[in-house]
N, C-alpha and C positions, 0 to 999 in steps of 0.2 A: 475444573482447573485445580493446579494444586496449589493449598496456601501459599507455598512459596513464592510461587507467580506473584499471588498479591503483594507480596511483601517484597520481591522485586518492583514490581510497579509502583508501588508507592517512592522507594529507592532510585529510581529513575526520573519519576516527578521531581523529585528533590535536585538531581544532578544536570540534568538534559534540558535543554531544548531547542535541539538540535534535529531535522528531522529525520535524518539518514539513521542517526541513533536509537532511534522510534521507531523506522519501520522494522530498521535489524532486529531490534526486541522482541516487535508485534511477528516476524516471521520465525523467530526462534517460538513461541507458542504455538505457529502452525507446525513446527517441526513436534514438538512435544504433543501436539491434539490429534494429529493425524499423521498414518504414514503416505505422508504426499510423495510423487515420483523426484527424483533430484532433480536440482534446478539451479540456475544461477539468475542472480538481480543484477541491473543495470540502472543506477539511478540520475535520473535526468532533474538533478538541481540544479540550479545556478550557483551563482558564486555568493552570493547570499546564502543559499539555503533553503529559497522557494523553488516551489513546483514549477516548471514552463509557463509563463505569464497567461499565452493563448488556451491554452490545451489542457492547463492545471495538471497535466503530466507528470509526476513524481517518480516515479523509474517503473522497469521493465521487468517482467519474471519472465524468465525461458525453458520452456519443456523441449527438449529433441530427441528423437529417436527413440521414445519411451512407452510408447503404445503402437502396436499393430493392430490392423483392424481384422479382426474375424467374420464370418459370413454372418454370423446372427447380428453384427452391430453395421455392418451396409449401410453407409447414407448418416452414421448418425454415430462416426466412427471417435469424435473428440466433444460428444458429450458431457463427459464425466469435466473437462476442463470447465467446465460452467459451476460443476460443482466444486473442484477445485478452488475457482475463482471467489463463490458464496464462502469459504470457509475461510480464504484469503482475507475478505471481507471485514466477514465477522469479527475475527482475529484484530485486523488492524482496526476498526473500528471502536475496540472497546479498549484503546490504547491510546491513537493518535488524537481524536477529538478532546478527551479527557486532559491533557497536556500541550496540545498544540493548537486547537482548536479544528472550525472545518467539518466537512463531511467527506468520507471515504467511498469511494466508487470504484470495484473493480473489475474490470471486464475484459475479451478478446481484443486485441492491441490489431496482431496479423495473425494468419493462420495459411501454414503451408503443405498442404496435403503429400506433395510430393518429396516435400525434406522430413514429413511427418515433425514439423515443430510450430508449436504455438507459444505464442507472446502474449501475456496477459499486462494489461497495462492497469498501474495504481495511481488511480487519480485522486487528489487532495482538490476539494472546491471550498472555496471560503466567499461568503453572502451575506445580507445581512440577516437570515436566520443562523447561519455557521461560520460565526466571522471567528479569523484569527486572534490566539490571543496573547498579546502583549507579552514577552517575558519580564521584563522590568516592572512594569506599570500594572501589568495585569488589563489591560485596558483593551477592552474589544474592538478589532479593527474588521472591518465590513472586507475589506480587496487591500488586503496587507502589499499584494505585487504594485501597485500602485502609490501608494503611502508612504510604507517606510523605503522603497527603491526612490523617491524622490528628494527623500531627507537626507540619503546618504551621500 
């Protein structure tokens, strides 16, 4: 990574904690670490700013019409979106939890052979080993959708 990253991320610690803010960040370093195929995010917050209560859903990445499958990848033609999805990961991983708390999980959302587009879905889960954390308080909340949606 380049210093500046770092020193953006720290800059961001300070300003944010907002998560849409986070992920935009955490996906502006996949643009910088990798040449991924273009894409657009969908993000599935609430009006608060969590993830979908059920699902821990955070929004949606969309691949279309950006890989054709050749004869040598037959059967095993949207691969490479796993790796895709690992560097997605990674990326959001060493941003979101640091500042927002939770763990990052990202993987195949839908996949549709015949429009050739796949959805990777970003998932935020917060437990009590990866509980949310407080902005004000700083204070570890185990199932933040629960807690602070009740307070408000």
């Amino acid at each position: 990574m380049k210093g500046s990253t770092l020193v953006d991320l720290a800059e961001l610690k300070n300003k944010t904690h907002y998560l849409q803010d986070i992920i935009e960040f955490g996906m502006k370093l996949v643009d910088e670490a990798s040449s991924v195929e273009q894409y657009r995010i969908e993000f599935k917050l609430d009006e608060q700013g969590y993830p979908t209560e059920l699902t821990n859903l955070a929004g949606v990445i969309t691949f279309s019409g950006g890989y054709v499958q050749s004869d040598k990848v037959k059967g095993n033609g949207f691969a490479h979106y796993y790796i895709i999805a690992g560097i997605i990961e990674a990326s959001l991983d060493r941003v979101i939890p640091e500042i927002y708390g939770g763990r990052v999980v990202v993987d195949i959302h839908t996949m549709d052979d015949s429009d050739q587009r796949v959805d990777l879905g970003i998932y935020i889960i917060f437990d009590k080993e990866t509980p949310f954390i407080d902005p004000q308080s700083r204070r570890k909340i185990p199932f933040p959708q629960k807690e602070i949606r009740q307070r408000k």
